[in-house]
N, C-alpha and C positions, 0 to 999 in steps of 0.2 A: 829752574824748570826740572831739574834732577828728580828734588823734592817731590814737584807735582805727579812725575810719570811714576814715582815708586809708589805714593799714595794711590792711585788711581789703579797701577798693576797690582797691587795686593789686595785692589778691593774685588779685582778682576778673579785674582786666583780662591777670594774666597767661595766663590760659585762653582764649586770642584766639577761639577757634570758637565757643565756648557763648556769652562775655559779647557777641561782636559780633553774634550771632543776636537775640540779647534785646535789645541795641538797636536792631536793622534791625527784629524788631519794635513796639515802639511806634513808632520814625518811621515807616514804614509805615502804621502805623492814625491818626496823627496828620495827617497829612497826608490820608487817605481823608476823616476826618471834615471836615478845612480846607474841602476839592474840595465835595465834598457844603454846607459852610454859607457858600460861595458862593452857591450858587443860589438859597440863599431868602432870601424878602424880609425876614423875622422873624431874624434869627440866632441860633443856639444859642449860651448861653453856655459858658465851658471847663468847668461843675461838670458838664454834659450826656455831655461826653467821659469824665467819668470815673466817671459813673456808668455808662455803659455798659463799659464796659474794664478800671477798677481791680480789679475780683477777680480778671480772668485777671491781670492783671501781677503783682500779688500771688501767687498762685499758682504763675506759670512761675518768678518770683524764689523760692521755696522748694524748688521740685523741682530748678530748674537750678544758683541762683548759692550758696543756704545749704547745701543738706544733709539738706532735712526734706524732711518727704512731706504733697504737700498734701491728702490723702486723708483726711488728720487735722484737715484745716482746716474747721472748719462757718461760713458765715456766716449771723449770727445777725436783722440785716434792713442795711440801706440807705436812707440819709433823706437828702432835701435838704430843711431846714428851710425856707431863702429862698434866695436866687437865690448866695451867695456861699460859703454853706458845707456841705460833705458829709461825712457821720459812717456809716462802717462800724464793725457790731460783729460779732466772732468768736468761738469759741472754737477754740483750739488743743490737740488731745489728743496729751500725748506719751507715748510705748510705751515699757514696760520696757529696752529698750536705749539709749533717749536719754536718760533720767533718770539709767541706770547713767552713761552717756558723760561726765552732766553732775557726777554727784556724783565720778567718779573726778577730772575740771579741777579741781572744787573742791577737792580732797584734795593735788592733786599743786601748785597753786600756794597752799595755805592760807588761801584766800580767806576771810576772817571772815565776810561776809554768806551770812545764809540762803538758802534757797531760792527763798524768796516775793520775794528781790530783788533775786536773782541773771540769775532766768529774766526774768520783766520789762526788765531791763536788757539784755538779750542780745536784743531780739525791739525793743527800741526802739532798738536799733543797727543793727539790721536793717532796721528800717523807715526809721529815717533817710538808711541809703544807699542802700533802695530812691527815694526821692523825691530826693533828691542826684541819682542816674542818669536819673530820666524826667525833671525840671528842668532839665537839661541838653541830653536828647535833645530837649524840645519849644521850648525856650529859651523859658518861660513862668517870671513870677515865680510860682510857686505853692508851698507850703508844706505836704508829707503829713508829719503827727507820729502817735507813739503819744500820746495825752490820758489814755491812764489801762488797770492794767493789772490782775490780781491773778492769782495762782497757786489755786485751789481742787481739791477733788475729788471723785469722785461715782465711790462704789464705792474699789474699787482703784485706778482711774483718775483719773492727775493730768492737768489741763487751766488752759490759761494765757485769760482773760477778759479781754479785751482791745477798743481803742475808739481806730478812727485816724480821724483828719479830713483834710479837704483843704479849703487855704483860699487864695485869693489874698492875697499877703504881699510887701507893700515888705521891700527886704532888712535895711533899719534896723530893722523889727519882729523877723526872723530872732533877726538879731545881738543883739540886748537881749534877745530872751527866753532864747537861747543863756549870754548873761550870768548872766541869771539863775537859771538852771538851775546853773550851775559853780559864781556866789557863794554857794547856796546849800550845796553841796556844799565849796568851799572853806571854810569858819566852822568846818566841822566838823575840820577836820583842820590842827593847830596846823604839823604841818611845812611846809605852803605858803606862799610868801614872803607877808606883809603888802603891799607891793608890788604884785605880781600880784593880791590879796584888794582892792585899793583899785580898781584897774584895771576890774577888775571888775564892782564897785559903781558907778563912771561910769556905766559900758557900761549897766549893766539898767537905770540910772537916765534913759536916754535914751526910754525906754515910757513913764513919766509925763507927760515933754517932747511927744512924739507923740500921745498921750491927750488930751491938754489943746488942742494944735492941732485936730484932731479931733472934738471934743464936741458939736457944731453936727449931726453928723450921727451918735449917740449910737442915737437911737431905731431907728433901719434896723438896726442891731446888734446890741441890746439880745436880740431875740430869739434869735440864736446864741448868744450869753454865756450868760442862762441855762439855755438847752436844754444847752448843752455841760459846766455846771454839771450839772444834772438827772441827763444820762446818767451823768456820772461817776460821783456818790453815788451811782446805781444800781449802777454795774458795781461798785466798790469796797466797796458795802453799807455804806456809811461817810459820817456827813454832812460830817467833814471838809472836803471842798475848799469846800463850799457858807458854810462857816465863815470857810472863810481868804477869801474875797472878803469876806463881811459885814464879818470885822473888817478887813481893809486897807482899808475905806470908813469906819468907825467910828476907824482909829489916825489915817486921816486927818485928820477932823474935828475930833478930838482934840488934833492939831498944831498948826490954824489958828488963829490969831489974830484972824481974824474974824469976824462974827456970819455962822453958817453960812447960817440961814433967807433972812438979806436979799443973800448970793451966788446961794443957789437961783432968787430969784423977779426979781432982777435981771441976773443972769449967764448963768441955763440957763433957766429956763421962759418968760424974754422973747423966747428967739432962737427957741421951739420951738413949733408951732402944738394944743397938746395940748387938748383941751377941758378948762372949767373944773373937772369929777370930779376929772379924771385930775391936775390940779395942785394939788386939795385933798388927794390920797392922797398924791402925792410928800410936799407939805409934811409930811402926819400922822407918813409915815416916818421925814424927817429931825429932828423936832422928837421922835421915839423914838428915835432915834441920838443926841440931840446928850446923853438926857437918859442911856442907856448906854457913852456911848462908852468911860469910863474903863473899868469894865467888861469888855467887849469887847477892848481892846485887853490888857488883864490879862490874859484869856486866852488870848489870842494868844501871850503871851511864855512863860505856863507852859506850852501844850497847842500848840506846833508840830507838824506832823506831816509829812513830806514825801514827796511821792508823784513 
């Protein structure tokens, strides 16, 4: 995908009047906002800026740099959960001549995949070199993805349902999730060198590594993970993803070698100031994990699903 967003952003930067506009705007309102959270004593944080901003950006990035017409763009609400992370949800309706537009690419390069994952893919290319550009333009580490997407319709009318976040993001998280997303994608398709397929697996394996440094400060998070879970299986109508975390915690346990319960209550709920309820429901839960786990992770290996 690399490939794809630097072909596509250099076709972008060849349009020097539109793409330099689109820049001079966000630096522009980036710096407005800077000027302004000088002077107060409280400072806003960067989720503040893009809760006010990111729809137009979105927006101007459809009319100007892709092609589409934002008029078709409904957003559906705007949440900041906690102070770290922001979830726009949309839908996109597209009109009988873009679907033509779309099914004729698909026909002229015989693209195997459907529709339902075609369109998704195209709109999460999109958005990834939308946030590549204003990441750059604000030279802030921050991270806009599509989290989840589906093709539905209602009437004659096809519309793309759709769920971006904005997060602050060390680039080692980037990278490994980037990994993981490709390895995932690589397994599937035997032409890809083993090699590169190993490479790979490093890479995403470096989120575990970061995870684990990290733990101590688990609970401040905890609420964006599952909210970010939540949305998804909503937008997706699909308990799937809510699954695939369950059992990536369940093949875990599965793995270890050691008695799960006495890592829990010596490793994690010692360092964590939780009242005594809330470390008797942990325990309940993992002491229902240790007793599913096999379980769990059996379905995992039949019932992958990837979104």
């Amino acid at each position: 995908q690399r490939s794809i967003n630097k072909i596509i952003l250099n076709e972008l930067k060849s349009n020097t009047t539109i793409y330099n506009a689109f820049i001079s705007d966000i630096s522009d309102k980036w710096k407005e906002f800077q000027k302004k959270n000088e002077q107060r004593k409280i400072k806003y944080r960067y989720t503040i800026f893009f809760h006010r901003n990111f729809d137009y950006f979105f927006r101007q990035s459809i009319d100007n740099l892709f092609g589409f017409n934002s008029k078709n763009l409904k957003l559906m609400s705007k949440e900041n959960v906690t102070d770290n992370d922001l979830y726009f949800e949309y839908k996109f309706y597209f009109s009988e001549d873009e679907m033509n537009l779309i099914s004729e690419f698909k026909e002229r390069v015989s693209h195997p995949l459907d529709y339902d994952r075609i369109i998704p893919f195209i709109f999460e290319v999109l958005i990834t070199i939308l946030g590549m550009i204003i990441r750059k333009t604000i030279n802030k580490k921050i991270w806009i993805s599509q989290n989840g997407a589906r093709l539905k319709k209602k009437g004659k009318k096809s519309y793309l349902h759709l769920l971006i976040t904005i997060r602050r993001s060390p680039d080692e998280i980037m990278d490994g999730y980037l990994a993981f997303v490709l390895y995932n994608f690589a397994i599937r398709h035997p032409e890809i060198p083993d090699s590169y397929k190993k490479t790979l697996f490093e890479r995403k394996n470096l989120l575990t590594k970061i995870a684990l440094k990290n733990y101590t400060i688990a609970k401040y998070q905890l609420v964006d993970i599952i909210f970010t879970f939540f949305k998804k299986c909503t937008l997706l109508e699909n308990v799937s993803p809510f699954l695939d975390f369950l059992n990536f915690v369940c093949s875990r346990v599965e793995d270890s070698i050691f008695d799960t319960i006495e890592i829990i209550k010596e490793d994690f709920l010692s360092n964590l100031d939780y009242p005594p309820e809330v470390n008797e429901s942990l325990i309940r839960i993992f002491n229902f994990i240790n007793k599913y786990s096999t379980l769990f992770s059996t379905f995992q290996a039949n019932n992958y699903i990837f979104y």
